[in-house]
C-alpha positions, 0 to 999 in steps of 0.5 A: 498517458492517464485519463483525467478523472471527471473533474479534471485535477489529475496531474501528468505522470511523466511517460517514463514514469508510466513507462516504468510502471508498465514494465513492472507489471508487465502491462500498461497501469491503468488510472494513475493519478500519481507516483505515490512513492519512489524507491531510495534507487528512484524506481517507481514502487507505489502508484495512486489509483484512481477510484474508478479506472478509465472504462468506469470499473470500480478500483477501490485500491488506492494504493498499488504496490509496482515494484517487483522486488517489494511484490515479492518480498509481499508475498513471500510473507503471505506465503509465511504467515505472517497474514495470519498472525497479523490478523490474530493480533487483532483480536487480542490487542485492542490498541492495535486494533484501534491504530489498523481502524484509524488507518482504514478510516484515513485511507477510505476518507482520502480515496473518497476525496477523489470519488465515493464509490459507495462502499467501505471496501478498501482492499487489504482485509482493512479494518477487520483482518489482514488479507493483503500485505501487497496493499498494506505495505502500499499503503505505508510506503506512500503516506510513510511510517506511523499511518498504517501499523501493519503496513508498517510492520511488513515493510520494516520486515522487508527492510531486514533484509538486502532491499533496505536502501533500495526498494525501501528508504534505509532510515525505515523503522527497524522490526520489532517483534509483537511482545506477548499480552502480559509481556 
């Protein structure tokens, strides 16, 4: 069972849903405040974390990416690159940069709602660079498409391939390669 933030709203996450989290990362999660999102086959995929895990230590993740098959499938296209090129794109294209700010500035404000750790860090390399999909693709699968653009482009980059429909919702954006500058 979750610990209780200190104001006591954190709802009860069903013990088989805790159950599952813990087999998926191979431990017991630790300040669960939701199932952020559930994958199309009914896995948990996605939990909200609480600010501050239950010993008190900060977590600034809000968002954390459970499933095993969307674990990998991050970490396949940081082993890729596609980290690097997400961050290039940053510095050459300012509406991009603005939309990846906005989605920092979203993902801070809420998890401020639930306690202000004093800090701006939100994990993920927000809003500057892309330093993990894992969070990313957390991210946007929890609050869906349209909130966190490279988020959303990971996903829609896993979603090419057999996890459509099962680890991600088969009406997910299609990928659409970044054009050029000037394209």
């Amino acid at each position: 069972m979750t610990e209780p933030t200190e104001n006591n709203s954190t709802p009860e996450i069903p013990r088989e849903d805790l159950d599952a989290v813990a087999a998926q990362l191979g431990r017991d999660p630790r300040g669960v405040l939701a199932i952020a999102y559930r994958a199309p086959d009914g896995a948990p995929g996605v939990v909200k974390t609480a600010p501050r895990l239950p010993d008190g230590t900060p977590f600034p993740t809000l968002y954390y990416l459970t499933d095993p098959r969307l674990t990998a499938e991050a970490s396949r296209q940081e082993s890729a690159g596609v980290m690097r090129e997400m961050t290039e794109r940053l510095g050459t294209d300012p509406e991009l940069a603005a939309a990846y700010r906005r989605a920092y500035e979203s993902y801070l404000a809420e998890r401020n709602e639930i306690e202000s750790l004093g800090t701006d860090f939100t994990g993920g390399g927000m809003p500057d660079r892309v330093k993990c999909l894992h969070v990313l693709m957390a991210h946007s699968l929890a609050k869906g498409p349209g909130v966190n653009p490279l988020g959303d482009e990971s996903v829609a980059l896993a979603a090419e391939g057999k996890l459509r429909g099962t680890a991600i919702p088969a009406d997910w954006p299609k990928y659409q390669p970044p054009t050029a500058e000037g394209e």
